[in-house]
C-alpha positions in Angstrom: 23.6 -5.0 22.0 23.4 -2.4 20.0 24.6 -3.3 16.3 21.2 -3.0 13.4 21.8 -6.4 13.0 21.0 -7.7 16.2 18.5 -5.4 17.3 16.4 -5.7 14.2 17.0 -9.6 14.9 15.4 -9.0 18.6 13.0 -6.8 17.3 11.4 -9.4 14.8 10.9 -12.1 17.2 9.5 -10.0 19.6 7.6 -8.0 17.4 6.2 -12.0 16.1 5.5 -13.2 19.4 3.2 -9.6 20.5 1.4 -10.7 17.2 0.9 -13.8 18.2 -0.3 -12.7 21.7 -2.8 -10.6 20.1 -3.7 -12.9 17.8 -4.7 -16.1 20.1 -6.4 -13.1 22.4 -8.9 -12.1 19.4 -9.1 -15.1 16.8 -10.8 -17.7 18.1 -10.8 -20.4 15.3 -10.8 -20.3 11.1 -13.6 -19.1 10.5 -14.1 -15.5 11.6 -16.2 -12.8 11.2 -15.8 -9.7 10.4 -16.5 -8.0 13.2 -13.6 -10.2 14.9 -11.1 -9.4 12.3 -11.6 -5.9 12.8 -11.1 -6.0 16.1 -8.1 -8.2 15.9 -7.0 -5.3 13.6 -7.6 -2.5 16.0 -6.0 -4.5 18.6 -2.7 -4.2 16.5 -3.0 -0.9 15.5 -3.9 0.5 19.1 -0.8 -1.4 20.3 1.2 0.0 17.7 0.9 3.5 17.7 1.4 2.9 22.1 4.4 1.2 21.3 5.4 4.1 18.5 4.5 7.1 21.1 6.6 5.4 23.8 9.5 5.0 22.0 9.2 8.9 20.8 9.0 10.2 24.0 11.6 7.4 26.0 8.9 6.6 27.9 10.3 3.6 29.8 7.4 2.9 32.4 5.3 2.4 28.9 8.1 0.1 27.3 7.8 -2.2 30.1 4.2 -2.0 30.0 4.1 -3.1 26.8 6.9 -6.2 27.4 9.3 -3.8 25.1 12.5 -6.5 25.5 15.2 -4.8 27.5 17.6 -5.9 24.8 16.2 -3.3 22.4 16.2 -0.3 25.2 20.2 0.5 23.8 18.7 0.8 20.5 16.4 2.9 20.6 19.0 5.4 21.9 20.7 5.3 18.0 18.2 7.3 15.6 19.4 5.4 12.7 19.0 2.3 14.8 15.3 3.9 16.3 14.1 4.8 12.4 14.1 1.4 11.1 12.7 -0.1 14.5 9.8 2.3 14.4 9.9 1.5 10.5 9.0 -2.0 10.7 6.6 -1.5 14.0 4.7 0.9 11.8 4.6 -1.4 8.9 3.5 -5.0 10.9 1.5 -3.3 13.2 -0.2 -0.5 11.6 0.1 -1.8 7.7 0.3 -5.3 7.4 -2.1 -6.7 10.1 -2.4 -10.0 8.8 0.8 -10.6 7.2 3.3 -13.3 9.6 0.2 -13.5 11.9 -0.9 -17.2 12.4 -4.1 -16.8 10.3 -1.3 -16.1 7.5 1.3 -18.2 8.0 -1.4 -20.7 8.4 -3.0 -19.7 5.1 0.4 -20.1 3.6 0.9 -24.0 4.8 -2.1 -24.9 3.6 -1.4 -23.3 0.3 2.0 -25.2 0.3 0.6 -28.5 1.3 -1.7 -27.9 -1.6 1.2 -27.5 -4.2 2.6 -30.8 -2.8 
């Protein structure tokens, strides 16, 4: 590995599925308080800027700590590669909390089946 492509490929499913880990860890049903969606927030956030400070400072032990796929360690090592990885883990991490999380994507299905 090691071509933009793939990595950023990698990168978004993995990226999805750590959402979706700290999603089902925090949210525990559709109707949530606030204090719950803040914490779901911080959650991200916290994880995020671990994830961002590892991959600054090639801190592997951390990586694996934080299940960082080993498919993605070659990328890091290309900074144009490494600036649009920590690009889009600032961005659905520290940004966009909600956005492709399940209370989204669940918003947006119900939207749809709405249209319909």
């Amino acid at each position: 590995m090691g071509e933009p492509e793939e990595c950023i490929e990698v990168l978004d499913k993995w990226i999805q599925s750590e959402k979706n880990t700290i999603y089902d860890e925090n949210i525990k049903g559709p109707e949530n308080s606030q204090d719950v969606l803040n914490t779901y927030m911080e959650r991200l956030e916290s994880f995020g800027k671990r994830l961002l400070s590892a991959i600054k400072h090639e801190d592997l032990f951390e990586l694996q700590e934080l299940n960082w796929p080993n498919e993605l360690m070659e990328c890091i090592k290309d900074m144009n590669i490494r600036i649009v990885i920590t690009d889009r883990i600032e961005c659905w991490f520290l940004r966009y909390h909600f956005v492709k999380s399940k209370l989204h994507i669940n918003e947006l299905a119900a939207e749809n089946a709405g249209l319909e």
